[in-house]
C-alpha positions as CSV (number, residue, x, y, z in Angstrom):
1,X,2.5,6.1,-17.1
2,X,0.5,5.9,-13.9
3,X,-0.2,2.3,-12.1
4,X,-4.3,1.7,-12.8
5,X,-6.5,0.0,-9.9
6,X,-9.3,-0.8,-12.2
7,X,-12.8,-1.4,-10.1
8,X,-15.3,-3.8,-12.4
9,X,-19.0,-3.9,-10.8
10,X,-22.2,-3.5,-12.2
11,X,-23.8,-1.7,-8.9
12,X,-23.3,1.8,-10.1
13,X,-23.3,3.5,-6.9
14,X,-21.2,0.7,-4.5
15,X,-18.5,1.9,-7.4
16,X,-19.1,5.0,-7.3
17,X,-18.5,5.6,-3.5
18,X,-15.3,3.2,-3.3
19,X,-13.9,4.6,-6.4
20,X,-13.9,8.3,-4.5
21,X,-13.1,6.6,-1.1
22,X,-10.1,5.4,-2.8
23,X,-8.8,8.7,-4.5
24,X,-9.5,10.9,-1.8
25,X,-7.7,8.7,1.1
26,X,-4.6,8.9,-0.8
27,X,-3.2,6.6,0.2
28,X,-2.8,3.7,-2.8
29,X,-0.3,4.0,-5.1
30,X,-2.4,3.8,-8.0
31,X,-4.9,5.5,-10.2
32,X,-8.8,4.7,-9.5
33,X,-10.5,3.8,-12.8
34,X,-14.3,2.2,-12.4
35,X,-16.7,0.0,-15.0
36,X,-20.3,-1.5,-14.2
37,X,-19.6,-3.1,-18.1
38,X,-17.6,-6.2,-18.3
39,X,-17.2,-4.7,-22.2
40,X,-16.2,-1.3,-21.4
41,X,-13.8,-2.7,-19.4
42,X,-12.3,-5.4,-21.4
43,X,-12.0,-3.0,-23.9
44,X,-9.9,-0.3,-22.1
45,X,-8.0,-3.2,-20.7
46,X,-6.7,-4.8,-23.5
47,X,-5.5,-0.9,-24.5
48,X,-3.8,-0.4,-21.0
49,X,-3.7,-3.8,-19.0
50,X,-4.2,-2.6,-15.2
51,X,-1.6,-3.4,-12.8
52,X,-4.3,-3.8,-10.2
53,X,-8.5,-5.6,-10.7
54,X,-11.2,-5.3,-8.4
55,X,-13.6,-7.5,-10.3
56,X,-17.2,-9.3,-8.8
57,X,-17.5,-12.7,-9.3
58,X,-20.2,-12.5,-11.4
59,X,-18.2,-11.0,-14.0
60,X,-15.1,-12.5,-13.8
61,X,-14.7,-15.1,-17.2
62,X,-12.1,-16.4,-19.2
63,X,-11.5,-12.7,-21.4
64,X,-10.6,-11.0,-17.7
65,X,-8.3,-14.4,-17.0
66,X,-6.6,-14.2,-20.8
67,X,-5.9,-10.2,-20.5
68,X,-2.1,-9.4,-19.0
69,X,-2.9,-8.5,-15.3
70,X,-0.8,-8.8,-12.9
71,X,-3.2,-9.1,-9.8
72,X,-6.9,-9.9,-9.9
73,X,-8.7,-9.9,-6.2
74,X,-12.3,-10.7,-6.8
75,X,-15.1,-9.3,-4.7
76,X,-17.8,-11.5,-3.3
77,X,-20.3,-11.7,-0.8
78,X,-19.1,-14.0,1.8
79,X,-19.6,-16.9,-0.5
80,X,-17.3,-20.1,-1.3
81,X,-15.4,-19.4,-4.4
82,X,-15.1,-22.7,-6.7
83,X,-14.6,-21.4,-10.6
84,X,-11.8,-18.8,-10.7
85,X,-10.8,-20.2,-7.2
86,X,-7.1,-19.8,-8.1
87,X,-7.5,-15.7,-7.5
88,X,-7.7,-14.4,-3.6
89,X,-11.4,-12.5,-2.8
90,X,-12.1,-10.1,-0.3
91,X,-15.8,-9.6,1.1
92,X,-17.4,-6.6,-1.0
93,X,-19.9,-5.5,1.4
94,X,-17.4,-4.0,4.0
95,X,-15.8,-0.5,5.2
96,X,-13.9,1.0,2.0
97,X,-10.8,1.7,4.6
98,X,-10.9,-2.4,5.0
99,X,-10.8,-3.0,1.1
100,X,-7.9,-0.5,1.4
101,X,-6.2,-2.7,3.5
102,X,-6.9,-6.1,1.9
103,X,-5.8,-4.5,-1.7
104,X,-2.2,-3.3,0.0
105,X,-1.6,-6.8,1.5
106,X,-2.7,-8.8,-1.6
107,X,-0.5,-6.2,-4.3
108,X,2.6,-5.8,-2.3
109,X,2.5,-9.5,-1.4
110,X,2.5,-9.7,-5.1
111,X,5.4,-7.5,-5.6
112,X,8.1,-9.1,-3.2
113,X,7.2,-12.4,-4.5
114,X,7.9,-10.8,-7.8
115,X,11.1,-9.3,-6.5
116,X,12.1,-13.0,-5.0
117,X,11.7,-15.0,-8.4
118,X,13.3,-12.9,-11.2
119,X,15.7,-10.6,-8.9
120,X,13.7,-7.3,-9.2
121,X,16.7,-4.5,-9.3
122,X,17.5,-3.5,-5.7
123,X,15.8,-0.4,-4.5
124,X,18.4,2.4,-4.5
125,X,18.1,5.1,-1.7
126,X,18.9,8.9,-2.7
127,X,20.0,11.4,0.1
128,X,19.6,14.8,0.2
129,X,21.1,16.8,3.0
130,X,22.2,20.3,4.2
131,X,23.7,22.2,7.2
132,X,22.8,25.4,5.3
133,X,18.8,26.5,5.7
134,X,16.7,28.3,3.1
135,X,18.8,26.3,0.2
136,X,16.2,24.5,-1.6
137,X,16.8,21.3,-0.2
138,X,13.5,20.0,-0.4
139,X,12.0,21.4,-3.6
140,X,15.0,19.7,-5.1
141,X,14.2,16.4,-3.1
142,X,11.0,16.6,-4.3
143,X,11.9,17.5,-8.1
144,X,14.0,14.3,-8.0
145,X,10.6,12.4,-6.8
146,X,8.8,13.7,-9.7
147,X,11.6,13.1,-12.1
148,X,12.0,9.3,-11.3
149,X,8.1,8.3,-10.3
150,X,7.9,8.8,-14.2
151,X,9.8,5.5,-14.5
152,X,9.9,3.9,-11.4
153,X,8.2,3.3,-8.0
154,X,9.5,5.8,-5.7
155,X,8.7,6.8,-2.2
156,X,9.8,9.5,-0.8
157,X,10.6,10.2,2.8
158,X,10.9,13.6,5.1
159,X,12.9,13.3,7.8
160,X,12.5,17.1,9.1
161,X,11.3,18.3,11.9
162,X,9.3,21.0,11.1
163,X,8.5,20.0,7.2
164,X,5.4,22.9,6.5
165,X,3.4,20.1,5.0
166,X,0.6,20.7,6.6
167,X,0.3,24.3,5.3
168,X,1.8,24.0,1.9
169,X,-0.2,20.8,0.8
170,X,-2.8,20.8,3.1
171,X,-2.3,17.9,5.0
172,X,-5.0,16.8,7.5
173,X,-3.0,15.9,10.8
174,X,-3.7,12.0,10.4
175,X,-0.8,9.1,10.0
176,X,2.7,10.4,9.3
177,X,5.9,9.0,9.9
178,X,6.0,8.2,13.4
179,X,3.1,6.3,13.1
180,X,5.3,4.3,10.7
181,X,7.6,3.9,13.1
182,X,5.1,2.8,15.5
183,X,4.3,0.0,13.7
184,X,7.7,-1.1,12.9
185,X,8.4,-1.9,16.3
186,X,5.8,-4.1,17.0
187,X,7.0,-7.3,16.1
188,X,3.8,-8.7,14.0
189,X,3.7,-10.2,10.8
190,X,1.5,-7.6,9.5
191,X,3.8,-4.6,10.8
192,X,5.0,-4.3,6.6
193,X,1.1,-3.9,5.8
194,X,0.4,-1.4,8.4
195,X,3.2,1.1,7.5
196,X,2.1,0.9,3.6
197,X,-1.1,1.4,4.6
198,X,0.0,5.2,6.2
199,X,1.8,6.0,2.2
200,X,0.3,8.6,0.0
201,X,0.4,9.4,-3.4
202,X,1.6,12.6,-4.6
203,X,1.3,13.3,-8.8
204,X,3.5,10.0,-9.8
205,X,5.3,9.5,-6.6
206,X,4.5,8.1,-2.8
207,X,5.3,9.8,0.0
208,X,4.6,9.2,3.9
209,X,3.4,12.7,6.1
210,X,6.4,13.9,7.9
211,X,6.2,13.8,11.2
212,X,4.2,17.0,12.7
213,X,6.1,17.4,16.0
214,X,10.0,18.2,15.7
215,X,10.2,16.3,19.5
216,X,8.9,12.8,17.5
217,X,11.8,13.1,15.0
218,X,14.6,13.8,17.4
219,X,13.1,11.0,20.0
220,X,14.1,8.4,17.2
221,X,18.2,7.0,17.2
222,X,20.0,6.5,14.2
223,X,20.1,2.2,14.8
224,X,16.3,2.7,14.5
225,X,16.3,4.6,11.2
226,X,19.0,2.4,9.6
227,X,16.6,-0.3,10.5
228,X,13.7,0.9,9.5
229,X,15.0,2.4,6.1
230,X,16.3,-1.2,5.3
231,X,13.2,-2.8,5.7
232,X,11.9,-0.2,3.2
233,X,14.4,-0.3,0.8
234,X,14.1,-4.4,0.8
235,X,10.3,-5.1,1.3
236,X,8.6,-2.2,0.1
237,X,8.4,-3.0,-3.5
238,X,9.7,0.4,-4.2
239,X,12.7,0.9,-6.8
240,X,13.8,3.8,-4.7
241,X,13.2,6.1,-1.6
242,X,14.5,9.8,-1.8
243,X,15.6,11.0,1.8
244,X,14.7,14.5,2.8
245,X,17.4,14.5,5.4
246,X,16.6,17.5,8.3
247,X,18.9,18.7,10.9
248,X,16.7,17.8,13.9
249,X,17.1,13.7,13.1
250,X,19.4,11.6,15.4
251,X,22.3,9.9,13.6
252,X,22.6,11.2,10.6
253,X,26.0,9.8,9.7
254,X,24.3,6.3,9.4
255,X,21.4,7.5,7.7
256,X,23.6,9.0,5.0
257,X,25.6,5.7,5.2
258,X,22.8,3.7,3.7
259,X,22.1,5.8,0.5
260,X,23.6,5.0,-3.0
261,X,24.1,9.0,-3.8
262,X,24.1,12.0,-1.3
263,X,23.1,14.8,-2.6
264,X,24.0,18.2,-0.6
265,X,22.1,21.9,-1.8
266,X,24.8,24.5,-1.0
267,X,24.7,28.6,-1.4
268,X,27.9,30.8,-1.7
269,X,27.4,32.8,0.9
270,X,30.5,33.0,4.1
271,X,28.5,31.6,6.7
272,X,26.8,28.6,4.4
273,X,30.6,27.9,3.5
274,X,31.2,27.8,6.8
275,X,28.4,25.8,8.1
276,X,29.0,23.4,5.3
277,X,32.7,22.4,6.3
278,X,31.5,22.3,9.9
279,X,29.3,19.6,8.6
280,X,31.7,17.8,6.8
281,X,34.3,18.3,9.6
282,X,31.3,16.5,11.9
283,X,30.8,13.8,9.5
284,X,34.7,12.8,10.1
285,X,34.5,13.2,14.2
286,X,31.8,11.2,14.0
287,X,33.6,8.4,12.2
288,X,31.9,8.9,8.8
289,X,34.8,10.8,7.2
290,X,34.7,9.0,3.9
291,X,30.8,10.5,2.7
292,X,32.6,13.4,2.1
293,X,34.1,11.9,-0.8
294,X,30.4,10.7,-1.9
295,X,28.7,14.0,-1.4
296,X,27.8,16.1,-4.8
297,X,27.2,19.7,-3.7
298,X,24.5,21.5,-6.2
299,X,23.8,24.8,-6.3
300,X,19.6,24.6,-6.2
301,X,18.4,26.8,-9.1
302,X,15.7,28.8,-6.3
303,X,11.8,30.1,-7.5
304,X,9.8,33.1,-7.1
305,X,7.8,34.0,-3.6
306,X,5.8,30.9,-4.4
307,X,1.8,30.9,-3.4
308,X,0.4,28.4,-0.7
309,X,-1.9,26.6,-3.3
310,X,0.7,26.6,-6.0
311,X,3.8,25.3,-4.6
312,X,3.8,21.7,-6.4
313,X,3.2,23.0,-9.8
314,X,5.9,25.4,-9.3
315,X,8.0,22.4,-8.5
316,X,6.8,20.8,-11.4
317,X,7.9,23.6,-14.3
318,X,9.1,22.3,-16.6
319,X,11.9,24.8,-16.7
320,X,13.3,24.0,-13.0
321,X,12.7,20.1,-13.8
322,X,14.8,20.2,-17.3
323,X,17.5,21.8,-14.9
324,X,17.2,19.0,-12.1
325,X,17.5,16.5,-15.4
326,X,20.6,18.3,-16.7
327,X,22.3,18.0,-13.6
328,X,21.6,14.5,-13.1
329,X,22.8,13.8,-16.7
């Protein structure tokens, strides 16, 4: 079941336009459900309590306050908030993009303090890598995605080079990962904030753009991704990150290091053999002998030529999914 942000207002059209803003950015981990009737609302609510409220302050009252919601922001106009004073308010009259914001801070400030009072299950990191090209590595990665968002929050991460996102999915050329990056090493209080401001949704996972140049992947060491991934894995909120691990990223060893399972797509072929115990023959120069003994090789059940436009849904069949399932089981 999807995460709601539920949007209560009764000025149709202010609703209207940040309810689209906020499902066409992408980039809130929720979906965008909007009332201009306290009623309506209650009603639906008491059905399928919201993880997330956007309510004005003229209709906030003691039914919203009794319902099981996690996180109530309430939207005003500037004014001094003295009934219902106990919730945080952000200004309603101001650019959607700075709602955005203000909603990120105030739910995963909500979520760590969550995770620090009853010991939220540590966020477990999933690898997937491969020496061997063309073996499915990342419809598999992002078959796992799908498979766990249905049950917990997961972000996933692509750490390729060249990734094709931008064709197959359509991304615009705006944030990706090195953006994230970018903010991560300023040292600010807000730097957390800014990089969850970059993430995406895709279906029932989060995911940030990969990088678009391959010469912003390799420019990063492997310190700085161990660091970075801890942060992630410990602040984020998430309950696991999927790794899309690519050739062109410094340090792999430690990246692999960090994650709970590696998972490594293999074909049968001489020279994928071959590349393959290259790898693992790498791993142990490189002082990271023992992953070998944590690596599962799979076999990646492959698809059809797959169409531009179609390439999620093909992912998502149910056919290929019951398959990534099985193996997992």
């Amino acid at each position: 079941m999807k995460r709601i942000l539920a949007i209560c207002d009764t000025e149709e059209e202010y609703v209207r336009k940040l309810m689209r803003y906020l499902n066409e950015c992408g980039q809130i981990p929720f979906e965008v459900q909007a009332y201009t009737s306290l009623e309506l609302f209650l009603e639906a609510a008491r059905e399928n309590p919201p993880a997330m409220l956007l309510i004005s302050i003229e209709l906030m009252d003691s039914a919203v306050r009794d319902l099981e919601i996690g996180n109530i922001v309430l939207l005003s106009q500037g004014e001094p908030i003295s009934v219902f004073g106990e919730y945080p308010s952000i200004v309603k009259y101001q650019a959607a993009s700075g709602i955005m914001r203000e909603v990120m801070q105030y739910y995963m400030g909500s979520m760590q303090a969550v995770s620090a009072i009853v010991g939220v299950k540590q966020c477990r990191i999933l690898g997937v890598y491969s020496p061997v090209k063309g073996c499915g590595k990342t419809s598999f990665c992002l078959a796992l995605a799908g498979l766990y968002g249905n049950k917990k929050r997961i972000l996933y991460l692509n750490l390729e080079g060249q990734s094709g996102f931008s064709r197959l999915f359509q991304e615009s050329k705006a944030a990706d990962i090195t953006d994230a990056l970018y903010y991560f090493r300023q040292q600010s209080s807000t730097r957390l904030e800014r990089v969850l401001g970059i993430i995406r949704q895709m279906d029932n996972f989060s995911y940030i753009p990969p990088a678009f140049y391959e010469e912003d992947i390799k420019s990063v060491d492997g310190q700085e991704w161990e660091i970075f991934l801890k942060l992630m894995a410990e602040k984020s909120g998430y309950e696991g990150i999927i790794l899309d691990v690519g050739d062109a990223v410094r340090g792999i060893g430690r990246i692999l290091n960090l994650c709970d399972e590696i998972f490594m797509p293999v074909k049968e072929d001489l020279f994928s053999q071959a590349k393959i115990s290259e790898g693992m023959e790498s791993l142990t120069a490189l002082g990271f002998g023992e992953l070998k003994n944590r690596i599962i090789q799979v076999k990646v059940e492959r698809f059809a030529e797959m169409d531009k436009g179609d390439i999620w849904n093909r992912i998502k069949n149910e056919a290929y999914l019951g398959w990534v399932q099985g193996f997992m089981e």
